[in-house]
C-alpha positions in Angstrom: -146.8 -116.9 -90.6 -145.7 -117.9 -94.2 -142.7 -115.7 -94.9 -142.2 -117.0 -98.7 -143.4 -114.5 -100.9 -146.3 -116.3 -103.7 -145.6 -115.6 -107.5 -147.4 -112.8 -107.6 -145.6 -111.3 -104.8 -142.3 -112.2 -106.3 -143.2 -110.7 -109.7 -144.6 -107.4 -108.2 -141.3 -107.1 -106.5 -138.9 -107.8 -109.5 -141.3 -105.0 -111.3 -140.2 -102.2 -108.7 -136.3 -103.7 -108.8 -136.6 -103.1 -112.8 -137.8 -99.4 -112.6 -135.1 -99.1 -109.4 -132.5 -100.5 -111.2 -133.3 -97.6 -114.0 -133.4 -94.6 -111.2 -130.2 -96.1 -109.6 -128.5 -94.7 -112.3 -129.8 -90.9 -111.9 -126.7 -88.5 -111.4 -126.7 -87.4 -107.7 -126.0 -83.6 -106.4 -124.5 -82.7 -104.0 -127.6 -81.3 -101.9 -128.7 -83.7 -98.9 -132.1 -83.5 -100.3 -133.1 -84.8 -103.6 -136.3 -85.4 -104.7 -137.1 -87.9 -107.5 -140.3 -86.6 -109.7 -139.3 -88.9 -112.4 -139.4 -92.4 -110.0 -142.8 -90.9 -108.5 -144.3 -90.3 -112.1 -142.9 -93.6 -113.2 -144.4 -95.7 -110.2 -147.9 -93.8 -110.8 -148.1 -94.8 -114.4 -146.9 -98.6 -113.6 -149.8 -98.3 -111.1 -147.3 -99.8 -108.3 -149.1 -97.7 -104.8 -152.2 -100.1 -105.9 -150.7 -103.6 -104.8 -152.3 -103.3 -101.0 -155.8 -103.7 -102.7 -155.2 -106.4 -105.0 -155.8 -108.9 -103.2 -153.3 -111.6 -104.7 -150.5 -108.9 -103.4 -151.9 -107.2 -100.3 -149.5 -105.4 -98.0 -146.4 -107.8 -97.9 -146.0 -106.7 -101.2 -146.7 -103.2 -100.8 -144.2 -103.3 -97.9 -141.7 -104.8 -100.3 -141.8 -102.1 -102.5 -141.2 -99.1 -99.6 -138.2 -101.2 -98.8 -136.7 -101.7 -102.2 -137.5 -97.9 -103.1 -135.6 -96.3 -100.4 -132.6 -98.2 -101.2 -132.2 -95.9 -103.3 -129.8 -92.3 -102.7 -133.0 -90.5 -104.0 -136.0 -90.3 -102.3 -139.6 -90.1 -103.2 -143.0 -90.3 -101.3 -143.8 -94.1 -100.6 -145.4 -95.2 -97.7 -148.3 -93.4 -97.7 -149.1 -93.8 -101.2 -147.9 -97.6 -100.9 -149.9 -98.4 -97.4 -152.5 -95.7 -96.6 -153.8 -94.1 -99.6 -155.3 -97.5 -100.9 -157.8 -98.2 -98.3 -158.0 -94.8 -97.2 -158.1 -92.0 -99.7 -157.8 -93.5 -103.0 -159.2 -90.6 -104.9 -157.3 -87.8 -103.3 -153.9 -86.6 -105.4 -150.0 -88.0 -104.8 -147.9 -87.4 -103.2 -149.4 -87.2 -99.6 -147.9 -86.2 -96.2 -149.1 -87.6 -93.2 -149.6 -84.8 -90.3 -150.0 -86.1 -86.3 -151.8 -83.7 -84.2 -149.3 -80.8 -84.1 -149.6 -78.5 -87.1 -146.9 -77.0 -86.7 -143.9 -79.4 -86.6 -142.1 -80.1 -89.7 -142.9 -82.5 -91.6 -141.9 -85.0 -94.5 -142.8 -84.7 -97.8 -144.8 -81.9 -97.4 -143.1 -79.0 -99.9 -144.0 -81.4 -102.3 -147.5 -83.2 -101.4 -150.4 -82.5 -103.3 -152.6 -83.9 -100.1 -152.0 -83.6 -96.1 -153.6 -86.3 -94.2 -154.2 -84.9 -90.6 -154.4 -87.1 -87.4 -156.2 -85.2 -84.9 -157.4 -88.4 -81.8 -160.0 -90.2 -83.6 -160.5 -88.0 -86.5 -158.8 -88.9 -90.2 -159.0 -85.0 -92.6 -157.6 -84.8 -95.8 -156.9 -81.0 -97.5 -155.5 -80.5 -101.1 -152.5 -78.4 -101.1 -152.0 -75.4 -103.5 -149.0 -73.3 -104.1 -148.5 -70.9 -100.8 -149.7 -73.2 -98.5 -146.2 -74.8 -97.4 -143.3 -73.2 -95.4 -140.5 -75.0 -96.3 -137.8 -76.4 -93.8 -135.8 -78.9 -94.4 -133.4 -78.8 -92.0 -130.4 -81.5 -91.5 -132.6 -84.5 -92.6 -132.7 -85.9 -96.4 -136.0 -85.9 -97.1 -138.6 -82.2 -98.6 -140.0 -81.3 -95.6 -141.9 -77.9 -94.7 -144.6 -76.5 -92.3 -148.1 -75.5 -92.9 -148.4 -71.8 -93.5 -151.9 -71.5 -92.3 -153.2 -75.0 -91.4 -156.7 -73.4 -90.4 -157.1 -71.4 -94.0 -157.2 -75.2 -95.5 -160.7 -77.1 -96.4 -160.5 -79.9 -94.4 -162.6 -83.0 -95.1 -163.2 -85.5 -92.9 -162.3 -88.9 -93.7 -164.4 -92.4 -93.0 -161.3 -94.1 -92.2 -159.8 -95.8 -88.9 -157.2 -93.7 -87.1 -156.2 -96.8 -85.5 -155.5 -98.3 -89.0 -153.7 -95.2 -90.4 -151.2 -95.0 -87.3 -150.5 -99.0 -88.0 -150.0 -98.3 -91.3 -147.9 -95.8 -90.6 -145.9 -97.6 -88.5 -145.6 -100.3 -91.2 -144.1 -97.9 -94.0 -141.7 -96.3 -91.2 -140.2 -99.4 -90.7 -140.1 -100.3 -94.1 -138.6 -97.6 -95.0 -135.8 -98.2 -92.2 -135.4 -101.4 -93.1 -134.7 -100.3 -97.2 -132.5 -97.2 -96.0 -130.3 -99.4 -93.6 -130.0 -101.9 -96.0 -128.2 -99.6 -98.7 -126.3 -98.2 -96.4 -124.9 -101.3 -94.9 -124.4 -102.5 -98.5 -122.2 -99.4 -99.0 -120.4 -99.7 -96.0 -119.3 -103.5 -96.9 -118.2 -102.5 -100.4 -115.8 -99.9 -98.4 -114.0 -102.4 -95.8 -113.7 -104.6 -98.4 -111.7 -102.0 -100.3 -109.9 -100.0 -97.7 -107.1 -101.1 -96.6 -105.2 -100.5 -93.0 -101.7 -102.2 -91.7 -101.6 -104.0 -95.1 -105.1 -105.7 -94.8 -108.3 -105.1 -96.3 -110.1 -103.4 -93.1 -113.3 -106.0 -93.1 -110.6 -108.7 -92.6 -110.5 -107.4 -89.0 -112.2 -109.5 -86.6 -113.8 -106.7 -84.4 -114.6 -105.3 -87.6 -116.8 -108.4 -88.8 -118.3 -108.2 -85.8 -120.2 -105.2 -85.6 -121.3 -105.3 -89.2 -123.0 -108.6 -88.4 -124.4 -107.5 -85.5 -126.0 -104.7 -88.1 -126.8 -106.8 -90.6 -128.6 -109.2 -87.9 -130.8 -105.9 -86.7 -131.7 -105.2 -90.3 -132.8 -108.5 -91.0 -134.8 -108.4 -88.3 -136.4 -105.5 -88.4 -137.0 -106.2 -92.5 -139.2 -109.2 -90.9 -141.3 -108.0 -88.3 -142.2 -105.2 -91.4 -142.9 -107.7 -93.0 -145.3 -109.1 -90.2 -147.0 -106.0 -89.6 -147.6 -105.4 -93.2 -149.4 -109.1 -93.2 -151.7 -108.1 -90.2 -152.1 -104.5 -89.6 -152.3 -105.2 -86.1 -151.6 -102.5 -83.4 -149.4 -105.0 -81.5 -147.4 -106.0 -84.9 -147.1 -102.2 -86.4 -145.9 -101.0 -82.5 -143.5 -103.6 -82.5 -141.8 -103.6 -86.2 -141.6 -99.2 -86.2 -140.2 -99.5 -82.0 -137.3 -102.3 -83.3 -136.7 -100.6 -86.4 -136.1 -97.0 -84.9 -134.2 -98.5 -82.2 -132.0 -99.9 -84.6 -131.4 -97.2 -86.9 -130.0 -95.1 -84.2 -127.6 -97.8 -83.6 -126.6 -99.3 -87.1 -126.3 -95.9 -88.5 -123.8 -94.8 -85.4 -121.5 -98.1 -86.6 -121.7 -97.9 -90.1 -120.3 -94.3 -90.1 -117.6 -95.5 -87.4 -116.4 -97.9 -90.4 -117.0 -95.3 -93.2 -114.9 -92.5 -91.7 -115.1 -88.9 -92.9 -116.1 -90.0 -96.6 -119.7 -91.2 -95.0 -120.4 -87.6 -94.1 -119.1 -86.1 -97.5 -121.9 -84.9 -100.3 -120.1 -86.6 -102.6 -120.6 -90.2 -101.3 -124.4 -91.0 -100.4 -124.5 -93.1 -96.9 -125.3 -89.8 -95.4 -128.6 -89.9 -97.6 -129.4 -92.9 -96.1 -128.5 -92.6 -92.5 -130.0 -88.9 -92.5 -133.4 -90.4 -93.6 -132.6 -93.1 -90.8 -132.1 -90.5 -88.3 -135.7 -88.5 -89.4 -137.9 -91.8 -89.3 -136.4 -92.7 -85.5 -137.9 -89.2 -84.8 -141.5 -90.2 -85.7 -144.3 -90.7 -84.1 -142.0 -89.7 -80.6 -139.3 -92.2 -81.2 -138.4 -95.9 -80.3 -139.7 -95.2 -76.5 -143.5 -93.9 -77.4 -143.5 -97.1 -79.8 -142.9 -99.5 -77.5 -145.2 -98.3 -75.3 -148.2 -98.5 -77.8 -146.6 -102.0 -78.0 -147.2 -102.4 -74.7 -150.5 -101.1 -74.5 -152.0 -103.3 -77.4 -150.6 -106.8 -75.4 -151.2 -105.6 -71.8 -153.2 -103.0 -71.7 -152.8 -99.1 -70.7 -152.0 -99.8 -67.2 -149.2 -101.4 -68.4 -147.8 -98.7 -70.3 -147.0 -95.3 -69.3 -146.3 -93.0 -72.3 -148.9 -91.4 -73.9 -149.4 -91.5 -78.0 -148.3 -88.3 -79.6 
């Protein structure tokens, strides 16, 4: 697989950095959640959730744009505008929230979707959401997230697309999104060691020190790539694979990087705990690391080779 990006590709990407760059500025509060209305209204006028169907883009762009957007401390609904919506529900309103099976768990995004996408086996429905119809509940995690008050008082329609294709995509934007949250926060983490100062010495001079944070920055590189895969192929195999390695190691880089941070990492005034909050919600999808390596396992072997069942 080519992994240079083509000038198209390259352009699309510094477009997004530009209107980050802007949003990077924004004033943060100090509530864990904070929701950014003005990024999501500027990436729908600059028409950036369309790159997967332009062809000259496709999804290694689109991918390139969920991990750039959640660098930032605010959040905003990306994946599923970014990787699902194009092929699959085009015409239905943003934001979306993507529901699996259980309509009653919690779920991200959804106090402020205008459309729930609902997995239920085979079948894709999509409902519009009107004021009343979300419980919201957002918990510990950084992100808007409610319940459905009454799933069965919605007007479901039934969707022509692949359930197979949604969960890859799915998968895709999880790990994306991962691997653009881990990336900030390790950012922020180096900008600390290299300012903090223990027994006289700037703490990242410590040799056990450098260690660690290269072990992190080698899983987030990693797991930036095999997104990057996925996105290329939608495959079951690829998308398993990139969302099992990136929730596996977001469990672990976000455990180090607040080891380094100290106390400040978990204060609302500095924002790695926006980051490694989101981290901690996205390992929690789809049933974690372990149900994700087993669809892995099941797309190259086969289901006797794989004991978990898909949630």
């Amino acid at each position: 697989m080519n992994f240079e990006f083509t000038e198209d590709q390259t352009a699309f990407v510094e477009a997004v950095r530009r209107i980050a760059a802007h949003h990077r500025t924004t004033a943060l509060t100090h509530e864990r959640v904070q929701y950014a209305q003005a990024l999501d209204a500027d990436l729908a006028q600059a028409q950036l959730f369309d790159a997967m169907a332009v062809e000259e883009l496709g999804g290694v762009a689109a991918a390139a744009a969920v991990m750039e957007l959640s660098r930032l401390p605010l959040c905003c609904e990306l994946a599923a505008s970014a990787l699902v919506a194009p092929w699959l529900c085009a015409e239905w309103p943003r934001p979306y929230a993507v529901l699996w099976e259980d309509d009653r768990r919690p779920v991200r995004f959804l106090p402020v979707a205008r459309t729930v996408l609902r997995v239920q086996g085979s079948a894709v429905q999509a409902a519009r959401l009107s004021a009343g119809d979300v419980l919201t509940d957002n918990g510990l995690f950084a992100y808007p997230a409610g319940r459905l008050a009454r799933a069965e008082a919605l007007q479901w329609h039934t969707l022509p697309g692949d359930a197979g294709r949604l969960r890859a995509a799915w998968q895709t934007g999880v790990a994306a999104e991962l691997a653009g949250a881990l990336s900030a926060a390790l950012d922020a983490v180096l900008d600390h060691v290299r300012t903090r100062r223990q027994f006289g010495r700037p703490l990242g001079s410590f040799q056990a020190v450098q260690h660690r944070l290269a072990e992190c920055a080698t899983r987030v590189e990693g797991l930036r790539w095999l997104a990057f895969k996925a996105a290329g192929t939608f495959d079951a195999l690829d998308a398993a694979l990139a969302a099992a390695t990136a929730m596996d190691a977001g469990c672990r880089v976000s455990y180090d990087l607040h080891q380094f941070m100290g106390a400040m990492g978990l204060t609302l005034e500095h924002p790695l705990h926006r980051w490694t909050y989101r981290a901690r919600s996205l390992c929690a999808e789809l049933g974690g690391a372990s149900r994700q390596y087993a669809a892995a396992a099941r797309a190259a072997w086969g289901q006797a080779h794989a004991g978990a069942a898909e949630p």
